[in-house]
Each structure stands twice: as C-alpha cells, then as structure tokens.
N, CA, C and O atoms as a printed pandas DataFrame, in Angstrom:
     atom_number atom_name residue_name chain_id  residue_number  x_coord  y_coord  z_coord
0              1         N          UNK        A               1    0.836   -1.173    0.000
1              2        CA          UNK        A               1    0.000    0.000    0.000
2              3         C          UNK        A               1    0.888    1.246    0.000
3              4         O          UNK        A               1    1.998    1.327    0.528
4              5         N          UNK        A               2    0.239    2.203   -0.668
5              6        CA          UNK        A               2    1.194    3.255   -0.579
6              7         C          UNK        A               2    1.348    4.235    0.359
7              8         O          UNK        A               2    0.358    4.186    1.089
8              9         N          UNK        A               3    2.342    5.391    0.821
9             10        CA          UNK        A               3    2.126    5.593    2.378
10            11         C          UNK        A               3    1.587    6.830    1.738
11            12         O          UNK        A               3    0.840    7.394    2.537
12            13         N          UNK        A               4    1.657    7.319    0.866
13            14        CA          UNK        A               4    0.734    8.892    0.688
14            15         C          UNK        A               4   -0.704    8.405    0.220
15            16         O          UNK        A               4   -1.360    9.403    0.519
16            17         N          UNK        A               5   -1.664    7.453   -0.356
17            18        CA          UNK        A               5   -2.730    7.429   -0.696
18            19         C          UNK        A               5   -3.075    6.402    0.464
19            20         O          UNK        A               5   -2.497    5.316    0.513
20            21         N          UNK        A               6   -4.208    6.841    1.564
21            22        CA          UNK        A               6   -4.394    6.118    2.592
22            23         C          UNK        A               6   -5.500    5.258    2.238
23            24         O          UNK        A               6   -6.479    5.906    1.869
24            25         N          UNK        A               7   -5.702    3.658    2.233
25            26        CA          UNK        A               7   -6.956    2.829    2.520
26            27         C          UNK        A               7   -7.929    3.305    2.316
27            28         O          UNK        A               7   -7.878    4.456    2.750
28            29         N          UNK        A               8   -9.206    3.020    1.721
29            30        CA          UNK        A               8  -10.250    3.257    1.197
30            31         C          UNK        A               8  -10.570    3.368    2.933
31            32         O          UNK        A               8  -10.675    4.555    3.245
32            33         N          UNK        A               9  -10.698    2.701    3.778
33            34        CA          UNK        A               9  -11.431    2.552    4.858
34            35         C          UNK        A               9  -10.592    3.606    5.761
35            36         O          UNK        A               9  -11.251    4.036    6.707
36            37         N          UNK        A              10   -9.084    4.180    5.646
37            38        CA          UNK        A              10   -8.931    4.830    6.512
38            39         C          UNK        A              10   -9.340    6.136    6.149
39            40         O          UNK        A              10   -9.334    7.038    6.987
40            41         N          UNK        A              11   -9.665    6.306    5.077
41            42        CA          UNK        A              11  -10.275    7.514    4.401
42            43         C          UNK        A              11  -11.609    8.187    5.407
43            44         O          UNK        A              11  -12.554    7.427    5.618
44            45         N          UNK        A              12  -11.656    9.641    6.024
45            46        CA          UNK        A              12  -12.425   10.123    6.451
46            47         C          UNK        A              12  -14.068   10.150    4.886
47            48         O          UNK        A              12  -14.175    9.780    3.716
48            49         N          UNK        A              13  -14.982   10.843    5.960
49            50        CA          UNK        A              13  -15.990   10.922    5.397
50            51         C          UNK        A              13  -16.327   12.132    4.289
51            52         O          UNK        A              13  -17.053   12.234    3.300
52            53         N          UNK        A              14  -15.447   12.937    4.967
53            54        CA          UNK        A              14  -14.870   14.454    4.361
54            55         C          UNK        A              14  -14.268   14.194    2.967
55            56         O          UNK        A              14  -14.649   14.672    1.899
56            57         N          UNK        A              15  -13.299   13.379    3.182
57            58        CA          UNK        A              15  -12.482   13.311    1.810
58            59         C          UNK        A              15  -12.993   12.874    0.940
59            60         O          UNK        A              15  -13.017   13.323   -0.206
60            61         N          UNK        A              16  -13.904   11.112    1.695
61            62        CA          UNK        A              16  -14.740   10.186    0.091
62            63         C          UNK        A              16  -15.580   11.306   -0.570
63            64         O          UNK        A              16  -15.467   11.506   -1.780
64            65         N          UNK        A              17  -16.499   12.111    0.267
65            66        CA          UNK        A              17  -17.504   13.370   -0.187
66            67         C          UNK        A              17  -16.866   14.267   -1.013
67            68         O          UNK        A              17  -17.320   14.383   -2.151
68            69         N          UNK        A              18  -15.779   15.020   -0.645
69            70        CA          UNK        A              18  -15.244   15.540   -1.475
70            71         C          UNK        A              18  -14.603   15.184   -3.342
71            72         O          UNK        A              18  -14.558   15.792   -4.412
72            73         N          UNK        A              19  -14.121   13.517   -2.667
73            74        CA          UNK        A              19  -13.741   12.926   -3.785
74            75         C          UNK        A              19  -14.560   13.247   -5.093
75            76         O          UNK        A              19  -14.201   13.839   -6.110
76            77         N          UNK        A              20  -16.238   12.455   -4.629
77            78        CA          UNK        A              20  -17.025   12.167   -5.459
78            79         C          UNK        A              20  -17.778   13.453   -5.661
79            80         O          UNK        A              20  -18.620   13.464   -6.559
80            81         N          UNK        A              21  -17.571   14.624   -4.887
81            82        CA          UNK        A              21  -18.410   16.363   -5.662
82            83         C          UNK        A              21  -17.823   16.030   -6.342
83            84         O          UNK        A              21  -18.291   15.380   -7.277
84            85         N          UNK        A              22  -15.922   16.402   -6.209
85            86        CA          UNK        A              22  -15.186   16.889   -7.206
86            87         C          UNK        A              22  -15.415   15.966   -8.658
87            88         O          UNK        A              22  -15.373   16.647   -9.683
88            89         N          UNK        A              23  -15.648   14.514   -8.836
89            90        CA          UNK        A              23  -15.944   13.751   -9.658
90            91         C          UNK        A              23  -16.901   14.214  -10.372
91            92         O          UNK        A              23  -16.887   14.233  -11.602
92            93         N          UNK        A              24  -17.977   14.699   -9.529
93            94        CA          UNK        A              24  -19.853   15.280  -10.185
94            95         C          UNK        A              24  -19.674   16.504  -10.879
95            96         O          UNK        A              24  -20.352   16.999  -11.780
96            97         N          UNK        A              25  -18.373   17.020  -10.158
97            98        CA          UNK        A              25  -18.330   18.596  -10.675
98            99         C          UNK        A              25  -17.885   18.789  -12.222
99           100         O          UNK        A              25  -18.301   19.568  -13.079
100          101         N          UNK        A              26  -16.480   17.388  -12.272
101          102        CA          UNK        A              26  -16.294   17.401  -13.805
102          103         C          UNK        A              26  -16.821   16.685  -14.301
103          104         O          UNK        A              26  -16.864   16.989  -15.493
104          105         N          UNK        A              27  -17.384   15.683  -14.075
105          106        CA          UNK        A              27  -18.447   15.178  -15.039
106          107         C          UNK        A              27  -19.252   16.452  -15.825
107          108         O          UNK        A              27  -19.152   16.586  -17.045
108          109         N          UNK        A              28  -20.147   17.471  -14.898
109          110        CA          UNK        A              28  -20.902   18.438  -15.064
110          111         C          UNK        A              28  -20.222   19.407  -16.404
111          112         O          UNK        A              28  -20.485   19.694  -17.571
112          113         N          UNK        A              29  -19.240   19.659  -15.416
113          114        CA          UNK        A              29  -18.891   20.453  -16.642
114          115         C          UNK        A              29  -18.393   20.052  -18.155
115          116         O          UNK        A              29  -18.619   20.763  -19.134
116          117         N          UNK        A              30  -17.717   18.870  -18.199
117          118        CA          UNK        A              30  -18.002   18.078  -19.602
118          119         C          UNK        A              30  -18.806   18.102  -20.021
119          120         O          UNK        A              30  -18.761   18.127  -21.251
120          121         N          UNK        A              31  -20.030   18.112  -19.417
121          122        CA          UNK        A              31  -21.167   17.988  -20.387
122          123         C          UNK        A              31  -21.987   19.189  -20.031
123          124         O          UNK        A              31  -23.166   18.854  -20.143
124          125         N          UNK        A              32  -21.888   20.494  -19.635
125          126        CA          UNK        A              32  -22.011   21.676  -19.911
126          127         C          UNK        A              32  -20.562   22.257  -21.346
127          128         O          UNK        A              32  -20.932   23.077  -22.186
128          129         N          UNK        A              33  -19.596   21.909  -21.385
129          130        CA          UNK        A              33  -18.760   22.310  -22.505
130          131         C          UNK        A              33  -19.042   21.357  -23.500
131          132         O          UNK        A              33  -18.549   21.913  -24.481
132          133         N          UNK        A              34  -19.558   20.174  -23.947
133          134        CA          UNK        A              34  -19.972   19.272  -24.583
134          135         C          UNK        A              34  -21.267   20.136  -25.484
135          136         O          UNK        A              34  -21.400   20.204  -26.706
136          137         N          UNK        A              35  -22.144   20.756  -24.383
137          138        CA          UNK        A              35  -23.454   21.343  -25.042
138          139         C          UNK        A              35  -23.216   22.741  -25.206
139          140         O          UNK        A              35  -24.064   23.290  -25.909
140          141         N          UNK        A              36  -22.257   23.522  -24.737
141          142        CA          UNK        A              36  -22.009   24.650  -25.479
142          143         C          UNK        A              36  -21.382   24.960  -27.054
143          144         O          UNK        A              36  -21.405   25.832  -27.922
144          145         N          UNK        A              37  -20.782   23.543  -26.765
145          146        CA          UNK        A              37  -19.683   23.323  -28.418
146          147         C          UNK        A              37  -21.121   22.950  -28.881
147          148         O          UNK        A              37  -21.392   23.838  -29.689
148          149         N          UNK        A              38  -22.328   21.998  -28.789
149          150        CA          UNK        A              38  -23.060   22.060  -29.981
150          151         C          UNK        A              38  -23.668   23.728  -30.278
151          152         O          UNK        A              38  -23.515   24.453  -31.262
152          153         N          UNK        A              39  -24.257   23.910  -29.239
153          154        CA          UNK        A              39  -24.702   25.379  -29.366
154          155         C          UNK        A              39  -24.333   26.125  -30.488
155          156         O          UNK        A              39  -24.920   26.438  -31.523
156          157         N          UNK        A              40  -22.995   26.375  -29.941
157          158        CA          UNK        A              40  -22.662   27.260  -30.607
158          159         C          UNK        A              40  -22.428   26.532  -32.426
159          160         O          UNK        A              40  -22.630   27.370  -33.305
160          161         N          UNK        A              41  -22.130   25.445  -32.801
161          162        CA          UNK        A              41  -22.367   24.994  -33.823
162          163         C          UNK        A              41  -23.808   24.944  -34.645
163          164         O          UNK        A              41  -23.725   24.890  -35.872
164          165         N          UNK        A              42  -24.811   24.955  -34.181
165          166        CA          UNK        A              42  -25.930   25.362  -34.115
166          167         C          UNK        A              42  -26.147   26.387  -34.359
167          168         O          UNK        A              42  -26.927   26.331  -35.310
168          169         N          UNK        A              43  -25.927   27.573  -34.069
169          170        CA          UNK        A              43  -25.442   29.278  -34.002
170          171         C          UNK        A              43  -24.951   29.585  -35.280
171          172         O          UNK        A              43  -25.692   30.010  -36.167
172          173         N          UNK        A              44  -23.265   29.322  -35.491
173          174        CA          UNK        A              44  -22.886   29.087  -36.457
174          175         C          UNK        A              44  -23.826   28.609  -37.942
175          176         O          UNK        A              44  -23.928   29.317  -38.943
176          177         N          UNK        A              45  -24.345   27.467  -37.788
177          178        CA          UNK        A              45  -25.432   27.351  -39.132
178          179         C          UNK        A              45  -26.403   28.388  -39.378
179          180         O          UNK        A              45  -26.623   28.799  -40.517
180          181         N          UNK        A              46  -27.014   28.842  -38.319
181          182        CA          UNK        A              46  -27.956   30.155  -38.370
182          183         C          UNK        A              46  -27.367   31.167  -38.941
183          184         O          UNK        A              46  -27.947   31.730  -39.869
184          185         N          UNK        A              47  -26.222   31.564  -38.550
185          186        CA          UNK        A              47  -25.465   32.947  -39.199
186          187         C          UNK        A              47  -25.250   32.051  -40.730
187          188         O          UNK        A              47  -25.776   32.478  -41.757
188          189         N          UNK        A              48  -24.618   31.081  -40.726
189          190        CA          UNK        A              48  -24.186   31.390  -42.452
190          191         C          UNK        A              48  -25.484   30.937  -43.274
191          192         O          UNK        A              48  -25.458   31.069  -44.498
192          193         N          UNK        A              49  -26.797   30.325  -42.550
193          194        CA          UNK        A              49  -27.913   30.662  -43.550
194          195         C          UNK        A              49  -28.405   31.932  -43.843
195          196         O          UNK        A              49  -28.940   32.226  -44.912
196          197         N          UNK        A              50  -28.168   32.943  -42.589
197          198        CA          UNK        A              50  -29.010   34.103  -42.873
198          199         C          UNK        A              50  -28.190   34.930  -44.187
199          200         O          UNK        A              50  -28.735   35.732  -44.946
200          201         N          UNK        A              51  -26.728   34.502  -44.231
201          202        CA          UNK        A              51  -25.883   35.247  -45.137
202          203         C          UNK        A              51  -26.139   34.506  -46.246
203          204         O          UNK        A              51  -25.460   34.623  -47.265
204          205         N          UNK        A              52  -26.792   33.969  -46.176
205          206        CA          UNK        A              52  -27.441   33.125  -48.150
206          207         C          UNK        A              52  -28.536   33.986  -48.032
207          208         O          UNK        A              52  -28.546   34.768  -48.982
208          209         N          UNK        A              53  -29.612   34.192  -47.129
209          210        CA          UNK        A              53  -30.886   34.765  -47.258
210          211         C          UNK        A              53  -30.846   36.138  -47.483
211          212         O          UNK        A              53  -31.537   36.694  -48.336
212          213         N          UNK        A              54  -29.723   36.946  -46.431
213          214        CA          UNK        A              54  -29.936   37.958  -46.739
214          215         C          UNK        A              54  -30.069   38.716  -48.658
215          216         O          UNK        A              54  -30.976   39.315  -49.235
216          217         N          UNK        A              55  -29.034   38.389  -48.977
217          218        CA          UNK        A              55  -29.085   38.819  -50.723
218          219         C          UNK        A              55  -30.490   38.556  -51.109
219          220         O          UNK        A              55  -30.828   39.708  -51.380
220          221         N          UNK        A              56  -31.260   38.024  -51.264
221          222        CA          UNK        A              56  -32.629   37.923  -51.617
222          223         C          UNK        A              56  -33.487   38.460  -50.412
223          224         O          UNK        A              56  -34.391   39.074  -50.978
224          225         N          UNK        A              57  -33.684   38.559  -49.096
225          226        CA          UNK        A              57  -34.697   39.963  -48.641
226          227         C          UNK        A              57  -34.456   40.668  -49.102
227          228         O          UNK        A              57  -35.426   41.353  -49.428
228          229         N          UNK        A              58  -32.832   41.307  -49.662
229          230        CA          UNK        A              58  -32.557   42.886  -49.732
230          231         C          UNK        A              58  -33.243   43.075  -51.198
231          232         O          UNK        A              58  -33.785   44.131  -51.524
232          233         N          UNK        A              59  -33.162   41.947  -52.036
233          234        CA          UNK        A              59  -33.768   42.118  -53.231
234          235         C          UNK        A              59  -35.495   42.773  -53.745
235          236         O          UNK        A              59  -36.031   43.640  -54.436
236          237         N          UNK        A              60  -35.924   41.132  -52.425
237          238        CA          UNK        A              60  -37.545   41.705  -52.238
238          239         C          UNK        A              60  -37.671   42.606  -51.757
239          240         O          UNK        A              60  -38.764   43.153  -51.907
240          241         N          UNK        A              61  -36.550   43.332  -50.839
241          242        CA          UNK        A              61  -37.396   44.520  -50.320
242          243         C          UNK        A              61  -37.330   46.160  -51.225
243          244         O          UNK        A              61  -38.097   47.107  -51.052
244          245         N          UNK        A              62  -36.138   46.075  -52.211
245          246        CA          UNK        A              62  -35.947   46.733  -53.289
246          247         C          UNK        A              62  -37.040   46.923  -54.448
247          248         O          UNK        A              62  -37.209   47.975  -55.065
248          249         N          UNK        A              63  -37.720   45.789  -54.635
249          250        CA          UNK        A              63  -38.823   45.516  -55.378
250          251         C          UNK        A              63  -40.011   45.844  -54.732
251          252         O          UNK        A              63  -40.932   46.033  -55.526
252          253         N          UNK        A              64  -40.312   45.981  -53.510
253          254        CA          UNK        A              64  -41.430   46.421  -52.412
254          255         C          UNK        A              64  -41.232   47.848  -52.906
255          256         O          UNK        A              64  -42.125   48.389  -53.558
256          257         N          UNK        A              65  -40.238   48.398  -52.655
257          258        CA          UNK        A              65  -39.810   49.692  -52.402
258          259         C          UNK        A              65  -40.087   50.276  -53.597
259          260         O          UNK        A              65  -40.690   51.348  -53.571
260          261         N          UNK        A              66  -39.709   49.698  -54.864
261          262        CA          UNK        A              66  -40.334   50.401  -56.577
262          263         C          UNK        A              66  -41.579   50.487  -56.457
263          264         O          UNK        A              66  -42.230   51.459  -56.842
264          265         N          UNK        A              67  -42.124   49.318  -55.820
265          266        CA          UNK        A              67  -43.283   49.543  -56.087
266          267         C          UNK        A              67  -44.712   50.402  -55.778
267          268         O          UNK        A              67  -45.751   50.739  -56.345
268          269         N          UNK        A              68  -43.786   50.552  -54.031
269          270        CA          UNK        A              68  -44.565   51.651  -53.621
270          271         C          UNK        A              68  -44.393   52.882  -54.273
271          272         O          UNK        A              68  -45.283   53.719  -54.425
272          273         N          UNK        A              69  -43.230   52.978  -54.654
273          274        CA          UNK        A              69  -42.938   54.404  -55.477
274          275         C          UNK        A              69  -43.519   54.748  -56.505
275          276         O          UNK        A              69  -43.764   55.900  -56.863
276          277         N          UNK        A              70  -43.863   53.403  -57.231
277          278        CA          UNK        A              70  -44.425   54.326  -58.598
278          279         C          UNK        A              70  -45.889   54.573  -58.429
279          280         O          UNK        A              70  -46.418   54.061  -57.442
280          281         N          UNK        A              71  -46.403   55.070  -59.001
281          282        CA          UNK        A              71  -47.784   55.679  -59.038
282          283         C          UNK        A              71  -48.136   54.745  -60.415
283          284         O          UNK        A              71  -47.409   54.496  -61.377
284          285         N          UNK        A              72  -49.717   54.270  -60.100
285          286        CA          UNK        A              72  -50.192   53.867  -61.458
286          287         C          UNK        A              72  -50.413   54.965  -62.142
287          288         O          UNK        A              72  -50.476   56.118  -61.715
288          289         N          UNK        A              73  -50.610   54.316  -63.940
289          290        CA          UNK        A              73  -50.032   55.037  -65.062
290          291         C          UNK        A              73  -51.378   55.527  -65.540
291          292         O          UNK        A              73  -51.441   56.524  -66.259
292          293         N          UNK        A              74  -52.320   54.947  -65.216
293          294        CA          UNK        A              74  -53.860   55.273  -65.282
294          295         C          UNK        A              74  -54.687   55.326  -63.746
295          296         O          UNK        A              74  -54.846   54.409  -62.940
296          297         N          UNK        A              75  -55.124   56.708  -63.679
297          298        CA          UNK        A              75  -55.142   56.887  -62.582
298          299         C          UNK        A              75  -57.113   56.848  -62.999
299          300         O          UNK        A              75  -57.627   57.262  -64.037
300          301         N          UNK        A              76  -57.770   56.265  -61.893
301          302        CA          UNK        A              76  -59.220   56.142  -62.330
302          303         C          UNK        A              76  -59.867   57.259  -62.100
303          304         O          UNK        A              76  -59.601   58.167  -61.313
304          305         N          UNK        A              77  -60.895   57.112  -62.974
305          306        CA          UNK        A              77  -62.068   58.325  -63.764
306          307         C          UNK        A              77  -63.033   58.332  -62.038
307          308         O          UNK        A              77  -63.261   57.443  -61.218
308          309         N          UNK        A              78  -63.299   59.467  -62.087
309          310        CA          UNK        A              78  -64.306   59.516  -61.221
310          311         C          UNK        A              78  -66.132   59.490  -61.809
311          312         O          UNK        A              78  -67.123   59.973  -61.262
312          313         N          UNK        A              79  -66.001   58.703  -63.141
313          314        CA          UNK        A              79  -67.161   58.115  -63.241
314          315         C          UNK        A              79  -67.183   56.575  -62.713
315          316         O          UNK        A              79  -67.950   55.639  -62.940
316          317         N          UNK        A              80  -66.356   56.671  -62.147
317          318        CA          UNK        A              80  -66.263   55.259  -61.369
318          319         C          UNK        A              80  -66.050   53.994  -62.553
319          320         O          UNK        A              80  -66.463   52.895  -62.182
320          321         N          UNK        A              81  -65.487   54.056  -63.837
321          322        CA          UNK        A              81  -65.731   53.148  -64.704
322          323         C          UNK        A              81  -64.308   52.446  -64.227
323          324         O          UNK        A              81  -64.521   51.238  -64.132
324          325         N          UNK        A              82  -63.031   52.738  -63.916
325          326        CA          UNK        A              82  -62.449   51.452  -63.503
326          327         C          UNK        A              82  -61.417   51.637  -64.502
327          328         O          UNK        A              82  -61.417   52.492  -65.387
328          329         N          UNK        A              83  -60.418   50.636  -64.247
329          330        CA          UNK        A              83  -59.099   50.644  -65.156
330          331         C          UNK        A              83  -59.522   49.867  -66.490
331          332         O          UNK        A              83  -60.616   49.315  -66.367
332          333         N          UNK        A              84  -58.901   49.693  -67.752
333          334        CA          UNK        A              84  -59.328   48.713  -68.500
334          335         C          UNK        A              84  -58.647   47.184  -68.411
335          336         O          UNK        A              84  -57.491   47.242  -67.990
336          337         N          UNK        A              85  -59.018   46.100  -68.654
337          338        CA          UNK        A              85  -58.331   44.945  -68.377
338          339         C          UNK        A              85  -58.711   44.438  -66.814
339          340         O          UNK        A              85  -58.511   43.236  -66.638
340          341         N          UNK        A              86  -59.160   45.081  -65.817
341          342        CA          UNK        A              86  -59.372   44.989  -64.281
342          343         C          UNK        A              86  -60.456   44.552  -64.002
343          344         O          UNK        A              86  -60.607   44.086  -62.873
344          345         N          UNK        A              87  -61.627   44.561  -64.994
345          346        CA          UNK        A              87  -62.991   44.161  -64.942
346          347         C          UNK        A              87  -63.729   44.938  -64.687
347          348         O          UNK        A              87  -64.856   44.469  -64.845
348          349         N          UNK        A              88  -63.767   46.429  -64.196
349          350        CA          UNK        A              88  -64.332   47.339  -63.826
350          351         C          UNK        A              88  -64.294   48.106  -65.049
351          352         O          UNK        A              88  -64.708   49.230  -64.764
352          353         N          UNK        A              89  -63.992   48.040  -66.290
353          354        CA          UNK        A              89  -64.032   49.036  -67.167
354          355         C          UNK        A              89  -65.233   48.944  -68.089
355          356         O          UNK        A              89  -65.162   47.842  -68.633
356          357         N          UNK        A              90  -66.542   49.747  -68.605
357          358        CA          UNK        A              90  -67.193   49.738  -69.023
358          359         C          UNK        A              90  -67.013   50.070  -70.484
359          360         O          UNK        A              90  -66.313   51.034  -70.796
360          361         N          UNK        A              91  -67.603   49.329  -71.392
361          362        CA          UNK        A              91  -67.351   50.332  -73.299
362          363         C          UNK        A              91  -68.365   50.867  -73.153
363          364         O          UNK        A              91  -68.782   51.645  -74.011
C-alpha cells in the first residue's frame, strides 16, 4: 500500500464526499462544454444561412420599395368606370 494514498477505509468521510463532488463537478462540466460546443455549432449554421438569405430579402425589399414608389399610369375616372383589363371598365 502506498504511504501517501491512505486505505479506502482509513479515508475520512470528508475526503470520500469531497472525492465524489469533485468527480460530479467534472463530469458536469463536460457535459455543460460538450453542449455549449453544440450550441454554438448550431449558431454558427444560423449565421451562415441568414448570409445566403440575406441577398434575396434585400432584393424583395428593393422591389417592395419600386413599387410603392411608382404611381399607377392610369389613374381612375371619377365616373367610377375602372381601369381597362381589371374588370371594372365599361365600353
């Protein structure tokens, strides 16, 4: 037996307790750093999808944006007859 690691049995109650936190504690944290590495891999996929997506919102929203801008090219009669082609237009 060795003279610095004492007998399981001469071992106080203090130390086995301590032994086995300290055991629980890294277990714990392995598998708190285990689930942060997915996380953040997880994370990671989110950012480089949004950088595919973004180029196409900025597109649709460019095309939103003409569109509010322009004014139609036939603006309706206040005989109420309607655009032509729209179904509202009377001959």
């Amino acid at each position: 037996m060795n003279a610095s690691q004492p007998a399981e049995d001469e071992r106080t109650f203090f130390e086995r307790e301590r032994e086995r936190l300290s055991n629980e504690i890294s277990r714990d944290f392995e598998e708190l750093i285990s689930s942060t590495n997915m996380l953040n891999r997880k994370l990671e996929d989110v950012v480089g999808m949004r950088k595919e997506i973004d180029p196409i919102a900025d597109l649709w929203s460019s095309f939103y944006q003409l569109m509010r801008e322009q004014k139609p090219d036939v603006e309706l009669g206040t005989d109420g007859q309607g655009i032509p082609g729209t179904g509202g237009h009377v001959v």
